[in-house]
C-alpha positions as CSV (number, residue, x, y, z in Angstrom):
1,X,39.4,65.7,166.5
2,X,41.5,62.7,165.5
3,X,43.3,61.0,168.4
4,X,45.7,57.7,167.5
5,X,45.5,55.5,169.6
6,X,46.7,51.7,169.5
7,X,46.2,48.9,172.4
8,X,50.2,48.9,172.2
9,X,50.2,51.9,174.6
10,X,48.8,49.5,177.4
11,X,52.7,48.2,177.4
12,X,54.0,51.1,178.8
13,X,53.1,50.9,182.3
14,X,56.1,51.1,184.7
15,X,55.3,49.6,188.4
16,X,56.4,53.2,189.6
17,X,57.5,56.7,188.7
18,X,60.0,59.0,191.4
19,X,58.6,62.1,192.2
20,X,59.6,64.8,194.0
21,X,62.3,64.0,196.5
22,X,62.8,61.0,194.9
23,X,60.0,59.1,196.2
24,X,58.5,56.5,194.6
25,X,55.0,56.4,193.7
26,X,52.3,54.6,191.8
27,X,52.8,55.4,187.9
28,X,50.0,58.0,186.7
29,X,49.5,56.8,183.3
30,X,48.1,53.0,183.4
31,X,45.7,51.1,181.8
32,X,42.8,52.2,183.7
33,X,43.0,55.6,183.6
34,X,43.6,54.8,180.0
35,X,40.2,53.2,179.9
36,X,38.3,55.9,181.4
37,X,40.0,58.7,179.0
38,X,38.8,56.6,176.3
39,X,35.1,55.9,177.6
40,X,34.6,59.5,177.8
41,X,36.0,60.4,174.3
42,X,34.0,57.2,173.2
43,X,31.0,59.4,174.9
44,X,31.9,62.6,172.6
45,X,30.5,63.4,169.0
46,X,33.9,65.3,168.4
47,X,36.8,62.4,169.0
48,X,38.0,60.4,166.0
49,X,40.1,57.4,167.7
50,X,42.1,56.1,164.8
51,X,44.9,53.1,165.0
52,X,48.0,54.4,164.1
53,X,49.6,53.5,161.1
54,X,53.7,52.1,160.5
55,X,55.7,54.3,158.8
56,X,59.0,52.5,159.7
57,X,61.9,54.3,160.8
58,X,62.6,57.3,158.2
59,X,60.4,59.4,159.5
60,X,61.8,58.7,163.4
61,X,65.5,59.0,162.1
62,X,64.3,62.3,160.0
63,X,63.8,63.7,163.4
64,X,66.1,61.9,165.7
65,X,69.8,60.6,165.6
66,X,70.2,57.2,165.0
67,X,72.2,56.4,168.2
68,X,69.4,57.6,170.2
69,X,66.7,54.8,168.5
70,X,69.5,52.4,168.6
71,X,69.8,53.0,172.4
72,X,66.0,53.1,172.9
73,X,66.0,49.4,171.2
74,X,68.0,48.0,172.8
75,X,68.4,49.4,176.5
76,X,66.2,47.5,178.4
77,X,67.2,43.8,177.0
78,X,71.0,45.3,177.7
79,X,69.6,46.4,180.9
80,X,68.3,42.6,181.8
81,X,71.3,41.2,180.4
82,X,73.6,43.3,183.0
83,X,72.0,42.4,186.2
84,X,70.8,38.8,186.7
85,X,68.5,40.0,189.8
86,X,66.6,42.4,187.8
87,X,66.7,40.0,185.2
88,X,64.9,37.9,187.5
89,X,61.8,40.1,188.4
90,X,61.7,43.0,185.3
91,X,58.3,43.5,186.0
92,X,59.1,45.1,189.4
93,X,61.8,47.5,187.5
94,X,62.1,50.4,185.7
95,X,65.2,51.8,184.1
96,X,66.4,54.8,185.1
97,X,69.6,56.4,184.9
98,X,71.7,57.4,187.5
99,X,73.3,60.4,186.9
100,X,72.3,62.8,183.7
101,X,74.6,64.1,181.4
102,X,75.3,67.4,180.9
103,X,73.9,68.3,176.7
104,X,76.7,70.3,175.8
105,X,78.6,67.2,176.0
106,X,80.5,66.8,172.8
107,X,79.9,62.7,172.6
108,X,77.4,60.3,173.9
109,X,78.8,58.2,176.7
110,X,79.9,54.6,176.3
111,X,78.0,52.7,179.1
112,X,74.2,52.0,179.4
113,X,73.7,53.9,182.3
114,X,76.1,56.8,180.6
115,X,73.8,56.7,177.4
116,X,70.7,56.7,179.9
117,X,71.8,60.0,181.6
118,X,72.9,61.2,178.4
119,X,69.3,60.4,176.3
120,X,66.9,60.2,178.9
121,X,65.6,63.8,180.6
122,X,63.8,63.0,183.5
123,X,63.2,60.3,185.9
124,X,59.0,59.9,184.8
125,X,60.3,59.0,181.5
126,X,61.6,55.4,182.3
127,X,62.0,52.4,180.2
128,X,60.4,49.5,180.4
């Protein structure tokens, strides 16, 4: 089985995820449990582990509108730029929208926490 995989994915590791209730708790997915996935595929005669290769953006925008991979860009270094004591400490934040947006709305919102509720679906899912 081929499975990509890049070192790249070691950056996503949020100091928290909410959970039910809204509690916060230690993010699941982190480099270690990263490392342990891959010593036991590494272990395996059936796993593949391939780098994965650039594309660029056609095949992203073939799939996705544009304003979403705009927003995904850029909201975090908006994010920083808004709030100075965030800005301060980033690695003790993750940004998470407020409020989500109902889909049926007719037009993405104008504000980064709007475009937040609007694009993102959950509160595991957060950017950092």
């Amino acid at each position: 089985m081929k499975i990509f995989y890049s070192d790249n994915h070691r950056k996503h590791y949020p100091p928290f995820e909410v959970f039910d209730g809204g509690k916060r708790v230690p993010y699941l997915e982190n480099p270690n449990r990263m490392d342990q996935i891959l010593n036991a595929l590494k272990k395996t005669d059936w796993a593949e582990l391939i780098e994965p290769a650039d594309f660029g953006l056609d095949p992203i925008y073939a799939v996705h509108d544009k304003e979403y991979i705009t927003f995904l860009a850029s909201a975090w270094t908006e994010w920083l730029d808004s709030d100075p004591e965030v800005a301060a400490s980033p690695e003790q934040n993750a940004f998470l929208p407020a409020t989500f947006a109902l889909r049926r709305m007719p037009r993405v919102p104008n504000t980064l926490l709007g475009k937040a509720g609007y694009y993102m679906m959950d509160l595991s899912a957060c950017i950092v």
